[in-house]
C-alpha positions as a Markdown table, in Angstrom:
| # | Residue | x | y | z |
|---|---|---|---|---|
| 1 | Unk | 125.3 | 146.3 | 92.1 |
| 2 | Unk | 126.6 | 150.0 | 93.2 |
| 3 | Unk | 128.5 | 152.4 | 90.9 |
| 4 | Unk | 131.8 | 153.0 | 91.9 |
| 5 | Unk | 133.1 | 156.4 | 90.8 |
| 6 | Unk | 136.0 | 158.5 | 90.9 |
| 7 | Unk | 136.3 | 161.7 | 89.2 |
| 8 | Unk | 137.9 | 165.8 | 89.7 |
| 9 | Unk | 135.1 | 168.3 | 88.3 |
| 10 | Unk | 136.8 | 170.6 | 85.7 |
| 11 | Unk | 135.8 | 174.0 | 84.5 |
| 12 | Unk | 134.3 | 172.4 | 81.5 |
| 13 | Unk | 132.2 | 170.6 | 83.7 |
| 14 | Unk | 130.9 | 174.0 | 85.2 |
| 15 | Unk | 130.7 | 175.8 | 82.2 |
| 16 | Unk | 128.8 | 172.6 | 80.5 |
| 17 | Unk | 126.5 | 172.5 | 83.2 |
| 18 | Unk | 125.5 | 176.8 | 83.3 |
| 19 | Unk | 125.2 | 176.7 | 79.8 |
| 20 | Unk | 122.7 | 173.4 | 79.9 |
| 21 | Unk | 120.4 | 175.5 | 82.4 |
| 22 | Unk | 121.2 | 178.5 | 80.7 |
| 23 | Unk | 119.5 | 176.8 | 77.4 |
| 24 | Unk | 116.7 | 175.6 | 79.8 |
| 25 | Unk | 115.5 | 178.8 | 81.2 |
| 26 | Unk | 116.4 | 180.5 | 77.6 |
| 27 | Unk | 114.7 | 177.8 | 75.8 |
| 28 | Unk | 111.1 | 177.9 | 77.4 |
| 29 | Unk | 111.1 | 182.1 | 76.6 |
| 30 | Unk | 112.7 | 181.7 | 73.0 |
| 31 | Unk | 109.1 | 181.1 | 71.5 |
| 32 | Unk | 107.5 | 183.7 | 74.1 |
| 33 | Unk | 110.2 | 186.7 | 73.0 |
| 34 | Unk | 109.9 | 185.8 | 69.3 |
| 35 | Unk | 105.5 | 185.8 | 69.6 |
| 36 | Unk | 106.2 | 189.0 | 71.0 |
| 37 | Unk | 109.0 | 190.1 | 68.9 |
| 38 | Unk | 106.6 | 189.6 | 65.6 |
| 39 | Unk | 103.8 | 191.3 | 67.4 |
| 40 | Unk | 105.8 | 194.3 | 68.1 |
| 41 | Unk | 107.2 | 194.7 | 64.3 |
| 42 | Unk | 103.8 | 194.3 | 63.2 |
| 43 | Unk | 102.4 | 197.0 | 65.3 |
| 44 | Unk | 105.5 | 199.0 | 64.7 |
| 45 | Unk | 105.2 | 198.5 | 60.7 |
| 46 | Unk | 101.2 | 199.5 | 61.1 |
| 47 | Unk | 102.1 | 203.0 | 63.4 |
| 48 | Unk | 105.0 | 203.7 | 60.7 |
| 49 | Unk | 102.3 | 203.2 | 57.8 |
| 50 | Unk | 99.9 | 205.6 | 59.0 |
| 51 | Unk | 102.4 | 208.1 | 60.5 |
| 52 | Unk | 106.1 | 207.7 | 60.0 |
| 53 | Unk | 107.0 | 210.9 | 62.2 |
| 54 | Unk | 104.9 | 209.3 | 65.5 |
| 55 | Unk | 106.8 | 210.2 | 68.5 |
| 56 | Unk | 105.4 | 207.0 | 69.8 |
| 57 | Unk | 106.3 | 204.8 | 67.3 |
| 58 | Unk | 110.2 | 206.4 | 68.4 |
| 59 | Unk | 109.1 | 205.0 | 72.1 |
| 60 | Unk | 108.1 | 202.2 | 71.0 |
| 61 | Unk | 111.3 | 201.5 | 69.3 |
| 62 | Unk | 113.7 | 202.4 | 72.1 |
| 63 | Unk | 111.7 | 200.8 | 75.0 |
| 64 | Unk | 112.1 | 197.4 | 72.5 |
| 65 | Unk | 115.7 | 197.6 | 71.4 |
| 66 | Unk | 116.1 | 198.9 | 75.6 |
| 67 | Unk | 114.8 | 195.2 | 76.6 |
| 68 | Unk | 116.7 | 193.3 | 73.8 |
| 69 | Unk | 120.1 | 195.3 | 74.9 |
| 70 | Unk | 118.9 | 194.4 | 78.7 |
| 71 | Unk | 118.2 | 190.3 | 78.1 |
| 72 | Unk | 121.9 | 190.0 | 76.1 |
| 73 | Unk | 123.3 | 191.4 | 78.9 |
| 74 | Unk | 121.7 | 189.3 | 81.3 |
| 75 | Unk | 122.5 | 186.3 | 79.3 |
| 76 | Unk | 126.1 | 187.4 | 79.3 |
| 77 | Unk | 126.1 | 188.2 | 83.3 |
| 78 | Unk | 124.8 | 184.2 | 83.2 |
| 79 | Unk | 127.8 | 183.3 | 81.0 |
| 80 | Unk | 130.4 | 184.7 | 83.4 |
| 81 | Unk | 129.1 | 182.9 | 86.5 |
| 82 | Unk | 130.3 | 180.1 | 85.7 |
| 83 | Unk | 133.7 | 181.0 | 85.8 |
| 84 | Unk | 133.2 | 182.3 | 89.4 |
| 85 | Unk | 131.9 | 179.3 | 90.6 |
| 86 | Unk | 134.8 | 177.3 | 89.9 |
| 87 | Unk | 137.3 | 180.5 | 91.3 |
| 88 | Unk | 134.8 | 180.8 | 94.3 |
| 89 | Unk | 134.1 | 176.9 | 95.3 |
| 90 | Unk | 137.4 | 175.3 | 96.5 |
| 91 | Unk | 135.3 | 171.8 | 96.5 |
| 92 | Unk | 135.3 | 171.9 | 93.3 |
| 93 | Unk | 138.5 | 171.4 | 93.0 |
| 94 | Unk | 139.3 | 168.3 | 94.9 |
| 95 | Unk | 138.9 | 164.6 | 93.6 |
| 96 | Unk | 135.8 | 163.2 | 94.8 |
| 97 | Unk | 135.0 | 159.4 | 95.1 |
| 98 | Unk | 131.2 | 158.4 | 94.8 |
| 99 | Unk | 129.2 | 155.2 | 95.3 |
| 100 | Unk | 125.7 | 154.9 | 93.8 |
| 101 | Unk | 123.2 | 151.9 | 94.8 |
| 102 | Unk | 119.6 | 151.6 | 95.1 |
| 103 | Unk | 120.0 | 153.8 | 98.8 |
| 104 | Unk | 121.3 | 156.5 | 97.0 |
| 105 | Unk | 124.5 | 158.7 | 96.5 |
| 106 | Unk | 127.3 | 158.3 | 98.3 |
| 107 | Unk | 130.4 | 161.0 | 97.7 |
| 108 | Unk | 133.6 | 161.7 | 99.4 |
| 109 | Unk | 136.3 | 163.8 | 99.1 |
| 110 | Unk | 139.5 | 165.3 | 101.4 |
| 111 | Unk | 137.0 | 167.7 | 103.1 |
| 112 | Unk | 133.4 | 166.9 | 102.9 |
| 113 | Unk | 131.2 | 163.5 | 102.7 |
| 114 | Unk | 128.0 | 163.5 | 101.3 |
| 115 | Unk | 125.4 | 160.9 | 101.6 |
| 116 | Unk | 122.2 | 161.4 | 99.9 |
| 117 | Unk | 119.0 | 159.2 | 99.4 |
| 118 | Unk | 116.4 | 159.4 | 96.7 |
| 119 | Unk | 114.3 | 160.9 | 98.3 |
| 120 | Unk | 116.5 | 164.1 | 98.6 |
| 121 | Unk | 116.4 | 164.3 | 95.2 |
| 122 | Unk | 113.7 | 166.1 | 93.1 |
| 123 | Unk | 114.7 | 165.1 | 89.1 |
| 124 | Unk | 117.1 | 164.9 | 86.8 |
| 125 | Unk | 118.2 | 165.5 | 83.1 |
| 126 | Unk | 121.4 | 165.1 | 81.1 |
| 127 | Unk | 123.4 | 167.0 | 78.5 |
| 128 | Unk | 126.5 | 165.7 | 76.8 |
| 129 | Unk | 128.6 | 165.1 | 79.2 |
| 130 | Unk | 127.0 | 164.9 | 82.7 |
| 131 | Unk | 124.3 | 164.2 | 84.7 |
| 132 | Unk | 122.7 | 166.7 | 86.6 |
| 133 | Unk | 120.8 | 165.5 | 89.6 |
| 134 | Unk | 118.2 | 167.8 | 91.0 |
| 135 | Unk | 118.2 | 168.4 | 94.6 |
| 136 | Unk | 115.6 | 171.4 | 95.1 |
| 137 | Unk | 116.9 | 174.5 | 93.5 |
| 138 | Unk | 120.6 | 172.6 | 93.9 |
| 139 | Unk | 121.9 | 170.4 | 91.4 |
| 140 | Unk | 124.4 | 167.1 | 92.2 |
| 141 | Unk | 126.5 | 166.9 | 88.5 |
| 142 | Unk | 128.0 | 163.3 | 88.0 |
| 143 | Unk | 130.8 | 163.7 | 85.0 |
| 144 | Unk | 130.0 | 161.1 | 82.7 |
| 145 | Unk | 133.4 | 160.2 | 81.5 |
| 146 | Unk | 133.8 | 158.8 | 85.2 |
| 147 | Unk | 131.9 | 156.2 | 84.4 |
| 148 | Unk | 133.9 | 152.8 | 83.1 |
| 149 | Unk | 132.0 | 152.7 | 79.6 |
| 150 | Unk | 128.7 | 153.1 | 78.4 |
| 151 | Unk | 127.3 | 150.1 | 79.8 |
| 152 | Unk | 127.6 | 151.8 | 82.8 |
| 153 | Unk | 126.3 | 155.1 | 82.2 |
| 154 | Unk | 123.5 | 152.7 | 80.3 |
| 155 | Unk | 122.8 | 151.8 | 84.0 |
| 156 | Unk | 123.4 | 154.7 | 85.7 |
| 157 | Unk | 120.6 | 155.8 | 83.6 |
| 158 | Unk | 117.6 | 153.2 | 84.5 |
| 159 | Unk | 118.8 | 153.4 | 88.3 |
| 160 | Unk | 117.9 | 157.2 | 87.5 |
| 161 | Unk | 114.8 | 156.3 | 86.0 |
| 162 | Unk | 113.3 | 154.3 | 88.4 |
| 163 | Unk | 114.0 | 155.9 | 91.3 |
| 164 | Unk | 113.8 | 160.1 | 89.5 |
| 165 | Unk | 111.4 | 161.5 | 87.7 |
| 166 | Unk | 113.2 | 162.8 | 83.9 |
| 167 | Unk | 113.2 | 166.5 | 84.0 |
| 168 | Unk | 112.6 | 168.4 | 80.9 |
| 169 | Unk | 113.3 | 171.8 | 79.4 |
């Protein structure tokens, strides 16, 4: 039995769905930058012990607090895409009507149709409120308070399942 769906994205939807891969991509380097992190201090703590005037140990320090300084503002650049997406995408703003079956996904709205089968798709996760279907390096995100209740979403999620492969961070 197909999923009928209608639903307008809102910018909580884009900003829920940047900060979901945000905390992907972030997540996998957390334990990298803090391995590295505690190897730096260490080294720095040993160069400090045997000569607290090292102009090295100086380098050392600025090149590290440098990267730190660079990866927040990356992570803040990240942050503010989001709201250009919704500015810069008027698609996003329209209400969009979508059918999914075994086939695939079916959406409409005033200026675009889009059907896509399965096989289009390469994976999918979830976060709190969506569902983010993978297409490639392009994502399809499906609202979940579109959905009539949870017994739908409940089988929104095994059509996913059998047909997707469950992405993880």
């Amino acid at each position: 039995m197909p999923i009928k769906l209608e639903y307008r994205y809102d910018s909580g939807d884009v900003d829920e769905a940047f900060r979901a891969v945000r905390s992907r991509t972030w997540g996998k380097t957390r334990l990298r930058v803090g391995t590295v992190s505690a190897a730096f201090l260490i080294c720095a703590w040993i160069l400090f012990w045997i000569d607290p005037h090292s102009p090295i140990l100086y380098l050392l320090v600025g090149v590290y607090l440098g990267v730190i300084l660079l990866a927040i503002v990356a992570w803040q650049k990240t942050k503010k895409q989001s709201r250009g997406i919704w500015k810069s995408y008027p698609i996003m703003q329209y209400k969009f009507t979508t059918e999914i079956d075994a086939d695939g996904i079916k959406s409409t709205c005033d200026i675009a149709t889009s059907l896509r089968r399965w096989e289009c798709f390469t994976g999918y996760f979830e976060s709190a409120n969506l569902f983010h279907i993978q297409e490639g390096s392009r994502v399809l995100w499906i609202p979940k308070r579109a959905f009539a209740g949870e017994a739908e979403i409940n089988q929104m999620r095994e059509l996913l399942r059998s047909k997707l492969n469950c992405t993880t961070a």
